[in-house]
VOSE-294983 format. One record per atom (N, C-alpha, C): x, y, z; residue in three letters. Coordinates in steps of 0.2 Angstrom, whole numbers, plus 5000, padded with zeros to 4 digits. Example, Ala and Ser with C-alpha at 12.3 -4.5 7.8 and 13.67 -1.06 7.14 Angstrom:
// VOSE-294983
506649725039Ala/506249785039Ala/506649845039Ala/506449895035Ser/506849955036Ser/506450005039Ser/
This chain:
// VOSE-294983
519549574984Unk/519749524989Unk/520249474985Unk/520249464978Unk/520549414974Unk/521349424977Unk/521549484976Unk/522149494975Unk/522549514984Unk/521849494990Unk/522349474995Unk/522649404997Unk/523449435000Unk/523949355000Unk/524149355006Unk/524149275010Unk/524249275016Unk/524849225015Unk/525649255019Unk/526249205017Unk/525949135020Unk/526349075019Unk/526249025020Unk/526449025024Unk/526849055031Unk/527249045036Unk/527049095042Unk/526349105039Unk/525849125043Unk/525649095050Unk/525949105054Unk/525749055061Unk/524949065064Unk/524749125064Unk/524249135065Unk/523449105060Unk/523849095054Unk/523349065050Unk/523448975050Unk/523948955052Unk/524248885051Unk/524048865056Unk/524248885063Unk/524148865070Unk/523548885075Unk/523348945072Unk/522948985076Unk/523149015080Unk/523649025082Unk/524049065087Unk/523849135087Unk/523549145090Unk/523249225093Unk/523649265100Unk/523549315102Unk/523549345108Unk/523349415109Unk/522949425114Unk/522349475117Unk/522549505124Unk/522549565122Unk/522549595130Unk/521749635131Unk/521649625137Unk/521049675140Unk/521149735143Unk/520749765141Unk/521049845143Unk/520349885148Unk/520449895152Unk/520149925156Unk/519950015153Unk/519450045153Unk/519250095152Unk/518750125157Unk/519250185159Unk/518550245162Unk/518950305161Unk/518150345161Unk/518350405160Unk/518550435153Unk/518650375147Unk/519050415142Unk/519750375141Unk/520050355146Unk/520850335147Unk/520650255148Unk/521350245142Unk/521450175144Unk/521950145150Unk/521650125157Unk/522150135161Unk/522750085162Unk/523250095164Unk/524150035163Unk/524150035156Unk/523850085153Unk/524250055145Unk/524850045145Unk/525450055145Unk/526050045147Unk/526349975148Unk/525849965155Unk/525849895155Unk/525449845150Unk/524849865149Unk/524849835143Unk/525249825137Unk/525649845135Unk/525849865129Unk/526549825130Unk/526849815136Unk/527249785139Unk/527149715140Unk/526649675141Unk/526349625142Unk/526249575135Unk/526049635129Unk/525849595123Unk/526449605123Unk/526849645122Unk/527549615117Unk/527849545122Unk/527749545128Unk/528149515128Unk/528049435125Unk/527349425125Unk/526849365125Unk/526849365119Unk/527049415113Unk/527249405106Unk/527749365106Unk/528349375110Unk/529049375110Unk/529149295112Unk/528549275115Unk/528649205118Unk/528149165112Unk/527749165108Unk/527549165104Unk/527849145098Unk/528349185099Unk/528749205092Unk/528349215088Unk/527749285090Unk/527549315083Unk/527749405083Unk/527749425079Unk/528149505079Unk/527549555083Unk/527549585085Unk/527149635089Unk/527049685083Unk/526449715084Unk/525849725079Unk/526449805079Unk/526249875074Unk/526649915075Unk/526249975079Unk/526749985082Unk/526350035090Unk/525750095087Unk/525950105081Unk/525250145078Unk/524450115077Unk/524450045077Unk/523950015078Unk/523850015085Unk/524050005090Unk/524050005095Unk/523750065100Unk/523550135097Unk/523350175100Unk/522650175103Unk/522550175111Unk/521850155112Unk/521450225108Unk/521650275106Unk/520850325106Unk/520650315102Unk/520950315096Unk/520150285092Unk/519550245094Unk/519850175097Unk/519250135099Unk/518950155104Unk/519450205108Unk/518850235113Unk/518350275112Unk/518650325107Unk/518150365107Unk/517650345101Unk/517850285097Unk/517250245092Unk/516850195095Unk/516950215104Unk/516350145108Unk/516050195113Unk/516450275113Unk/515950305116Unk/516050305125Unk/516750275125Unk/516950255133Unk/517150305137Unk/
């Protein structure tokens, strides 16, 4: 843990500036993902913080590691 570094111009550390979408699940499927994904960027965008990269973003792992 010594050797991790967070820039100084870290908003999210500086300000606390977060942003969270809720995702509805049934069945297995995250449903309006699309919309979702359209939503946080854009709330990133108003934020002016960058949008996380779309391979973090894949709901199935956390679906299928919650068993949904």
């Amino acid at each position: 843990m010594r050797d991790l570094m967070l820039p100084l111009d870290d908003r999210g550390f500086a300000y606390g500036d977060g942003l969270f979408e809720t995702v509805l699940v049934r069945d297995g499927q995250a449903l309006l993902w699309e919309a979702h994904l359209a939503r946080l960027a854009e709330g990133c965008a108003r934020l002016g913080l960058p949008p996380p990269p779309r391979w973090r973003l894949d709901p199935l792992p956390l679906v299928c590691a919650g068993g949904l």
